[in-house]
TORLO-518031 format. One record per atom (N, C-alpha, C): residue in one letter; x, y, z. Coordinates in steps of 0.05 Angstrom, whole numbers, plus 5000, padded with zeros to 4 digits. Example, Ala and Ser with C-alpha at 12.3 -4.5 7.8 and 13.67 -1.06 7.14 Angstrom:
// TORLO-518031
a526448865156
a524649105156
a526449345156
s525749555142
s527349795143
s525850015157
// end
This chain:
// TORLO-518031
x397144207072
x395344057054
x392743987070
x391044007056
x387943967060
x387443627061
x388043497080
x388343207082
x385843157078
x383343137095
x381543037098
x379443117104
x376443027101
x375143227112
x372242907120
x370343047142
x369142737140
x368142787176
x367442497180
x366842457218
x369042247210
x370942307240
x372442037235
x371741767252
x372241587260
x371441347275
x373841277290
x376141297280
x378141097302
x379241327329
x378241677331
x379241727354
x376641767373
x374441637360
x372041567384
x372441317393
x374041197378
x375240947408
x377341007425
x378441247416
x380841347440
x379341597444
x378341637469
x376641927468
x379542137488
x381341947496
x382942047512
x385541987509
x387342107481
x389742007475
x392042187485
x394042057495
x396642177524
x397342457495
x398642597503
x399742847491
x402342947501
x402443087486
x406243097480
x406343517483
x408443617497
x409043877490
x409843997462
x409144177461
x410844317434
x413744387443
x415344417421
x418044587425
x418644767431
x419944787456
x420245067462
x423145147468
x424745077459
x427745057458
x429444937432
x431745037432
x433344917412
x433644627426
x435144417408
x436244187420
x437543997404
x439143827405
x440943667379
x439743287384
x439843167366
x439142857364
x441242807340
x441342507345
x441542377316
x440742397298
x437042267305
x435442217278
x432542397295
x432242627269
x430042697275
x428142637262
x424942517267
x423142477255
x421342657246
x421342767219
x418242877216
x415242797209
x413642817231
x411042647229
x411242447255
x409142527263
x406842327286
x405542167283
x405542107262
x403541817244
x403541667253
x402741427235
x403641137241
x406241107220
x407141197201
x409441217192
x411541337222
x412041547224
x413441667245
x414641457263
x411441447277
x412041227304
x411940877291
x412540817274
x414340557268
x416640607264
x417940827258
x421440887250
x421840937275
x420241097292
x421141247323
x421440877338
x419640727331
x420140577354
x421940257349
x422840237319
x425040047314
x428240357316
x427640517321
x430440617321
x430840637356
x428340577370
x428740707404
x429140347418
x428640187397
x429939927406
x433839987407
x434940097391
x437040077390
x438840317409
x437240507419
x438640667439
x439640947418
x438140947399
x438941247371
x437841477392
x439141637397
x438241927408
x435842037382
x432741977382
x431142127371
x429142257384
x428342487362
x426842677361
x424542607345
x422042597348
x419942647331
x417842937333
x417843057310
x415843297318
x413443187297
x411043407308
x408143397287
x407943577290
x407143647265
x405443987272
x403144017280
x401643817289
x399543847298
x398743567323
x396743387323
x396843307342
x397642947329
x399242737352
x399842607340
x397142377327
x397842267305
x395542027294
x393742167282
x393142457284
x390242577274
x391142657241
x394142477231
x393842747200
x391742397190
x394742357162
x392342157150
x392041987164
x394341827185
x393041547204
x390541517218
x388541717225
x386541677227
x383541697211
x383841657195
x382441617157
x383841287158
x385241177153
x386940977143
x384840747158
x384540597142
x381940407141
x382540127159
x386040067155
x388139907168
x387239637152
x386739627122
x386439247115
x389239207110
x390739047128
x393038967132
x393738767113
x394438807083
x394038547070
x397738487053
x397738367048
x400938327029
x400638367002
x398038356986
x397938316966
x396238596957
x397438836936
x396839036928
x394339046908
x394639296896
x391839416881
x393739336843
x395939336848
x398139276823
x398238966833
x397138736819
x397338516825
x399738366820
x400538126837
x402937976832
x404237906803
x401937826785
x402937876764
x404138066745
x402938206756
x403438586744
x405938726744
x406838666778
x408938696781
x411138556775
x411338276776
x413138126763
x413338266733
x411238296717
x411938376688
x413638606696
x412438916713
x414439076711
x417339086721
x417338906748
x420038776758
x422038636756
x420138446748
x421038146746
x420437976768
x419937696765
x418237496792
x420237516818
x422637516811
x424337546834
x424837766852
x423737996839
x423438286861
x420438196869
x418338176845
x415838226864
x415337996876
x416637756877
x416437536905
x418237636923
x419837786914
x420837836943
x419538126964
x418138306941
x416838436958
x413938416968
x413238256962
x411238026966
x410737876995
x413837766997
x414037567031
x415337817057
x416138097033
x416838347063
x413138347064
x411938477051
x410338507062
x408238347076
x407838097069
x407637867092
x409037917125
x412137977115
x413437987141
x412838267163
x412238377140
x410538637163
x408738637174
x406238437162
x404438397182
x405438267206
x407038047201
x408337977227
x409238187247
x411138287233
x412738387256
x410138667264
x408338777248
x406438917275
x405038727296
x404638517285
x403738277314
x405538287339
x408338307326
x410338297346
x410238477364
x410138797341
x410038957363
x407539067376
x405538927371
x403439007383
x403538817414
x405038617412
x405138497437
x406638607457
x408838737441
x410638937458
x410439127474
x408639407454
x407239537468
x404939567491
x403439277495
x401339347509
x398839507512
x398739557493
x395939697481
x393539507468
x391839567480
x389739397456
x389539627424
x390639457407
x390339547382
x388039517367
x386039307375
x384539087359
x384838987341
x388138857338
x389438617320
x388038477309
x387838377293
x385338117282
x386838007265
x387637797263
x388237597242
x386137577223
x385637557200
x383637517171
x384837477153
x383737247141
x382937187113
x382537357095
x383137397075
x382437557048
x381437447028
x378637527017
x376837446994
x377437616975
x378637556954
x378737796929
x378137706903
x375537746903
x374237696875
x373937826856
x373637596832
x373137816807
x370937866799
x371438166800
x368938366785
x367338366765
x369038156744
x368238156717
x368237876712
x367737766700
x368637476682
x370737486666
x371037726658
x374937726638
x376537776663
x376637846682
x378037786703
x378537556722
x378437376714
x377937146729
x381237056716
x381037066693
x384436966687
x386537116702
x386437366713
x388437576726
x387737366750
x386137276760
x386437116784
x387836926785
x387936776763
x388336496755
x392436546752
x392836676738
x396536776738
x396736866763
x396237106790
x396237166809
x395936826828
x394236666824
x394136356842
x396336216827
x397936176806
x400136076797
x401936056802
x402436406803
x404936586813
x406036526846
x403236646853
x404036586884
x404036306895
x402936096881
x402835846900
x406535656880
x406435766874
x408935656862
x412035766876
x410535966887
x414036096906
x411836106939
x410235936948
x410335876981
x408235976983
x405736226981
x404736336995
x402836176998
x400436127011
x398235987023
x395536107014
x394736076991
x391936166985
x390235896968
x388135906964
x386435756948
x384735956922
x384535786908
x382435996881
x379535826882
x378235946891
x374835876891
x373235926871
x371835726870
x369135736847
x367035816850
x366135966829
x362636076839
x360535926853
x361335716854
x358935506871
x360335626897
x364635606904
x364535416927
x363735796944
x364236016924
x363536226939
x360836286947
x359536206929
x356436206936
x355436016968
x357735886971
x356935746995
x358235797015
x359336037021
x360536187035
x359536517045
x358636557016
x357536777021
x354936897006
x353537117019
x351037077005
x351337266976
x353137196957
x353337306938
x354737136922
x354737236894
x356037056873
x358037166862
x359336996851
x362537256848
x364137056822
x364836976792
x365636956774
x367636706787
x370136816800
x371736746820
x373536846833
x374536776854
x376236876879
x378636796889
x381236966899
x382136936905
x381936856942
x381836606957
x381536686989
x384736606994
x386036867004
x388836897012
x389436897041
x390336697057
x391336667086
x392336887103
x391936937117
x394137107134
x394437357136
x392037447120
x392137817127
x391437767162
x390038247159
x389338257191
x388938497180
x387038597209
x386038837202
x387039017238
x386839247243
x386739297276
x386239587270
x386039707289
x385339927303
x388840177293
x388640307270
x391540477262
x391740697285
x390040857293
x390741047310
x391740867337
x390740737341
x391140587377
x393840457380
x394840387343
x396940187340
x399440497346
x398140697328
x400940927321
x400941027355
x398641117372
x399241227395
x400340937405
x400140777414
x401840537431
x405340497422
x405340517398
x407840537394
x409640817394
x409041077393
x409541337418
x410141277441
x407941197442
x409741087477
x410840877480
x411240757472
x414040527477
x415340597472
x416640787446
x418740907440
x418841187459
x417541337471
x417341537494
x418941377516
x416941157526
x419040977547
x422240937537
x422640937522
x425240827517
x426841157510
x425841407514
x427741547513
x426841767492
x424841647472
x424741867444
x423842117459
x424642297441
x422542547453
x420042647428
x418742647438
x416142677430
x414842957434
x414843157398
x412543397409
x411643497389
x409243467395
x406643617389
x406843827373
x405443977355
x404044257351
x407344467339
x408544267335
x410544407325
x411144347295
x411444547280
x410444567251
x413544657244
x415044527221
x417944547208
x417644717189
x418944907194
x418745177177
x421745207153
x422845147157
x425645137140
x428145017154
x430445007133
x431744717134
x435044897129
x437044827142
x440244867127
x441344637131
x443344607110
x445244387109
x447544457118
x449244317125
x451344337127
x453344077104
x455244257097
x457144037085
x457643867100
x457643717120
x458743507128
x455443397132
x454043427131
x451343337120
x448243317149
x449743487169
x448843577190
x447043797180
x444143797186
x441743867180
x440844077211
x440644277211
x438644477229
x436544577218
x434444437227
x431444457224
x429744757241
x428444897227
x427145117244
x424445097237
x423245107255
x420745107274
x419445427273
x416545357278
x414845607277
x415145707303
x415945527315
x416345757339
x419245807349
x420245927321
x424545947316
x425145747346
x425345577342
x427145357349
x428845257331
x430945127336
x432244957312
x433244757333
x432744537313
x433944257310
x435444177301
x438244037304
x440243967301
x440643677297
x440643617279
x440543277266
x442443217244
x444342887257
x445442807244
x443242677215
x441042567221
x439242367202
x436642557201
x435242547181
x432442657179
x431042447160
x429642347183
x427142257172
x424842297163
x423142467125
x420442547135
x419342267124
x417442337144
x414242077144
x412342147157
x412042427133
x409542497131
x407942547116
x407242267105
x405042137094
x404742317064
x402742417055
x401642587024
x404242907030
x403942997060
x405543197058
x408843137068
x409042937064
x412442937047
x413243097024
x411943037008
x411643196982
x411543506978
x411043627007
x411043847010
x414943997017
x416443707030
x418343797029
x420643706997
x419243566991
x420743446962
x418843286947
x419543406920
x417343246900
x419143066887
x416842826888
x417942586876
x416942496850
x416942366823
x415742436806
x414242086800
x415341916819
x414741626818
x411941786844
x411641906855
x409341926863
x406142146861
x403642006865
x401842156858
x399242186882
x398542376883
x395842376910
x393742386891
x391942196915
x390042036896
x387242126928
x385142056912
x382242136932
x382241936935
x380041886961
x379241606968
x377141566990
x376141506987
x372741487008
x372041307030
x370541317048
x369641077062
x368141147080
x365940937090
x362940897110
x363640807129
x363140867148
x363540657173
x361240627184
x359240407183
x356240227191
x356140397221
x353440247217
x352540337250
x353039977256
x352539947284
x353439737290
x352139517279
x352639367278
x351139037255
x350438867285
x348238747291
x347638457306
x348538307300
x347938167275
x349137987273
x351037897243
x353437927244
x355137787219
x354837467210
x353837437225
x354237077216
x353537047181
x353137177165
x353037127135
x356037157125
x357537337140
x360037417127
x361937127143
x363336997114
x364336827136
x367436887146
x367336837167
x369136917177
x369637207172
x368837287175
x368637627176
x371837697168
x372437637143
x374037577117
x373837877109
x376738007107
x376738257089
x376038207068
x374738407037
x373338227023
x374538557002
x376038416973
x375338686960
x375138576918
x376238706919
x375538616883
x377438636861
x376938626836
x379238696821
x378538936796
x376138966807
x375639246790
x377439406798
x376839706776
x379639926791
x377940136780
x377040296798
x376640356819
x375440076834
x377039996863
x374939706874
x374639916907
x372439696906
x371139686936
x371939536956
x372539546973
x374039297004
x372039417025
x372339167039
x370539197061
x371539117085
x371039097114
x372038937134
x371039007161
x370138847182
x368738907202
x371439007221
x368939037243
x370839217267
x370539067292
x371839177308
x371539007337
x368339057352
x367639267344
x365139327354
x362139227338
x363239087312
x361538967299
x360339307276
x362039447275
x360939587251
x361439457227
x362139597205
x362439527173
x363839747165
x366839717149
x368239967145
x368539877101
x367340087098
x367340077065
x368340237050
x369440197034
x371740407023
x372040376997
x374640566991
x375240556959
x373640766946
x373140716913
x371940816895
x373741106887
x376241056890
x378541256892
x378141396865
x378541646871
x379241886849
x381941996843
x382241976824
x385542176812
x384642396806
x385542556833
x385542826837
x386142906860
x388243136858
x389443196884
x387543506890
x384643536879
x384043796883
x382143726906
x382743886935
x380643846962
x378543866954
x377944096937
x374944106936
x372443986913
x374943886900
x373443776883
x372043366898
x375143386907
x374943116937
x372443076944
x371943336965
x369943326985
x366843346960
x367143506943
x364743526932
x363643246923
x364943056927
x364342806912
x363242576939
x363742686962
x363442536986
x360642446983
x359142606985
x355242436983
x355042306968
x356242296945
x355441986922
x356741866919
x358841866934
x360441686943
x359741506961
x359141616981
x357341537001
x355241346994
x354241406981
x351341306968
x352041066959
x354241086946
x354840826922
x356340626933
x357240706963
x358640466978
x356640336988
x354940397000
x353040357021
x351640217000
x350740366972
x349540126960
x349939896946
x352839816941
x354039676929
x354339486960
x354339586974
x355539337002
x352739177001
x349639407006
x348539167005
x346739116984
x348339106959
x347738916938
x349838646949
x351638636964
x352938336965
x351538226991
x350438427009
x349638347041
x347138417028
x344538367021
x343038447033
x341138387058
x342438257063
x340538147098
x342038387116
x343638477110
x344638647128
x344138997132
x342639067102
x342539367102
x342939557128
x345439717125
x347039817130
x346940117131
x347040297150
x346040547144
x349740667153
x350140897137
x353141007145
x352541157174
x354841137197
x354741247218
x356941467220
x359341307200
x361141577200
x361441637163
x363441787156
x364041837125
x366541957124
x367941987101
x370842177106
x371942187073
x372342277066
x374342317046
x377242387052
x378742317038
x381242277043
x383342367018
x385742407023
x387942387000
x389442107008
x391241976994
x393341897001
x395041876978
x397641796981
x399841766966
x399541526953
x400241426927
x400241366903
x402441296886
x404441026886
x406440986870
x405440926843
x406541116819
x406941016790
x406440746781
x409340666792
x409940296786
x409140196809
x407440176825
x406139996845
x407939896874
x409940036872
x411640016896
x412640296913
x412440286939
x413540476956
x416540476948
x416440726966
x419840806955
x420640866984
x423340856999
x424841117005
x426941316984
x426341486999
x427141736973
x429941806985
x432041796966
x434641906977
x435642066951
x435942296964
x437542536943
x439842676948
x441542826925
x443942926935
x443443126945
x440943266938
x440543646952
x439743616976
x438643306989
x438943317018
x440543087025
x442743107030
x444842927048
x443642777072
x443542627077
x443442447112
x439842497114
x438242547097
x435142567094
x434442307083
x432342157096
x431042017076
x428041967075
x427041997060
x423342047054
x422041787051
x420241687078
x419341507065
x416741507055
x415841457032
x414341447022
x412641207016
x411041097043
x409440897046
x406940867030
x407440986996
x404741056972
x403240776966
x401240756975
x399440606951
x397440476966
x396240266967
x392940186978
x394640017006
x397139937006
x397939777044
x399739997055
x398940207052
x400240327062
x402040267085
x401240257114
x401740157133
x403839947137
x402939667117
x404239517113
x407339587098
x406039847076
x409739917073
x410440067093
x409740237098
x411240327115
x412240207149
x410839937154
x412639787162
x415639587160
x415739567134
x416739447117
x419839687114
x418939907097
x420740137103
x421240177128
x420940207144
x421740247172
x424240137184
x423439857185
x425139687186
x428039657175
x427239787142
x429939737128
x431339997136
x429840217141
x431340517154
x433340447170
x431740337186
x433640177218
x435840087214
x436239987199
x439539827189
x439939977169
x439140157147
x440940387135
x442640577153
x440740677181
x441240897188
x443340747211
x443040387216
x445140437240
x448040317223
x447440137213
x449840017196
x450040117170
x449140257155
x449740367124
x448740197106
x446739937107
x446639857087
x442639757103
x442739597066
x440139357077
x440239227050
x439938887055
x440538817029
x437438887009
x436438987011
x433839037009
x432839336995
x434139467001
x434539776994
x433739806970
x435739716956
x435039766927
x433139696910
x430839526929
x428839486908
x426339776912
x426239916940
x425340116944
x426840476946
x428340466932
x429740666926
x427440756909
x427841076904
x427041176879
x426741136854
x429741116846
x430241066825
x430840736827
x429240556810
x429240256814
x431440126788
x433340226783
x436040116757
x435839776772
x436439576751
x436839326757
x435339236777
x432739296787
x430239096805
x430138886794
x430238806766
x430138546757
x432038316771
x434338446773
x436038216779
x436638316810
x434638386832
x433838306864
x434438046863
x436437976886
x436437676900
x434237586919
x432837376917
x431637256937
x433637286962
x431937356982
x433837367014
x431137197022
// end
């Protein structure tokens, strides 16, 4: 698949990332990973806490498919709003998948302390205003919803936003506790922690075909005839999962973004607050450690590359000029650009994918605008599928979602 096309920005802050061999032998694991991502290396490194004999391959180099495009607004709260989902759920699945993804931002804090890498973590605030004036009530059920089962946000008024920021906005959601960081620096740091601890890790090796065995033992072959021998198969790889199984709860979707030349001075943005909207197609925005401006969105449904890329210059155009219609003290010229695919849930929730035509496989499918954040979230629950057989949790991200309504609060 034709992932991306663009200048990227997050591996000119790693101009020198460690590297891994390709395969050049047969060899057997537990759980083999497919993908080098930041999906990959979050399953690779909650399974290499527990001492799992794994394997991860990429077919190419690790962090470069979509994790480096991936914009990283670390937020809990989706593009399918709290209310939205409760209607298709019910309040008790989508508050509960609501406080996982809260809990994933945590636990990457965690493990960002673990690894020892500078990620450029940032704790932020989230501004999410409405676009329209008939949208102001979707804010108003979304501030209901959530302050009634714990979460920590405020709903602001067009004065109190106007005194915050140099723009006017109907009204706003400001939501506590997101974060933004650095996705390539986060996926290579956690490679190597899970490297330290034993994973094996390689490169440039591309999965060519698959046998089962009845007892549900998987031998994987490689472009360069190797085979792999795995009790578990993990893919998490990202839009081209789909290349090994199609899912029909999922869809690839286009998606754009600018990255500023460097800004002097932010002091208008307060608190240099992720900031996005409730239009659909919406715009989000969020600074960087170096004081750029990363602007995004204006997503297309279409999985065709070239129709993608043909759309990149006015795309371009329309971020850059829409940012500073809200900044204009700041006019903003683009330093990088990219178009992108990514994955796309139906009903507004990630899945892992479990089927009978693949035994002891499971797909995770981290689809929709937090990515990251699911597939932290999935990761985690892998970890206790794949060591103990269960998670009480499972079933609200399965495929097929029978009875999500009646999810227990954990």
């Amino acid at each position: 698949m034709d992932l991306h096309t663009g200048t990227f920005y997050w591996p000119n802050r790693l101009p020198d990332p460690p590297s891994y061999p390709a395969l050049d032998s047969d060899l057997s694991c537990d759980v083999l990973i497919i993908g080098a991502g930041i999906s990959g290396a979050q399953c690779g490194y909650y399974l290499s806490e527990l001492g799992q004999d794994v394997v991860i391959v990429e077919k190419g180099r690790a962090g470069l498919g979509s994790t480096c495009t991936n914009t990283a607004v670390l937020q809990y709260a989706g593009d399918k709003m709290a209310h939205e989902l409760a209607d298709s759920f019910g309040e008790t699945a989508a508050i509960r998948h609501l406080k996982l993804c809260r809990e994933a931002i945590d636990d990457m804090e965690a493990a960002i302390r673990d690894i020892g890498r500078d990620t450029e973590f940032e704790r932020r605030d989230s501004l999410y205003y409405a676009s329209a004036k008939k949208d102001v009530a979707k804010l108003e059920k979304d501030f209901a919803l959530l302050t009634r089962n714990g979460f920590s946000l405020d709903l602001l008024t067009e004065k109190q936003i106007r005194q915050r920021y140099p723009f006017s906005k109907h009204a706003a959601l400001y939501i506590y506790g997101d974060a933004e960081m650095n996705p390539y620096a986060f996926t290579l740091g956690l490679l190597e922690t899970a490297h330290a601890r034993g994973v094996r890790i390689y490169e440039n090796t591309k999965i060519t075909g698959k046998k089962l065995n009845k007892d549900g033992t998987a031998f994987i072959l490689t472009d360069g005839s190797c085979q792999i021998r795995a009790r578990t198969v993990i893919v998490a790889a990202g839009c081209e999962s789909l290349a090994f199984k199609r899912e029909q709860n999922a869809s690839v979707i286009s998606s754009y973004a600018v990255i500023s030349n460097p800004v002097d001075d932010l002091s208008m943005w307060s608190d240099r607050t992720l900031i996005w909207e409730t239009a659909r197609p919406y715009m989000y925005m969020r600074t960087t450690k170096d004081n750029r401006i990363i602007i995004g969105g204006l997503d297309e449904k279409t999985a065709s590359a070239n129709k993608r890329d043909s759309m990149l210059p006015q795309k371009r155009e329309k971020l850059i000029q829409k940012f500073n219609e809200l900044f204009p003290g700041l006019n903003v010229q683009p330093a990088y650009q990219l178009a992108a695919f990514y994955g796309g849930s139906r009903d507004g929730l990630p899945m892992i994918g479990m089927y009978d035509d693949y035994p002891g496989w499971y797909f995770l499918f981290a689809y929709g605008d937090s990515g990251i954040v699911y597939s932290m979230l999935l990761a985690k629950i892998l970890r206790d599928v794949i060591i103990s057989g269960s998670h009480p949790d499972l079933g609200l991200y399965r495929q097929q979602r029978p009875g999500v309504h009646e999810q227990p609060v954990i």
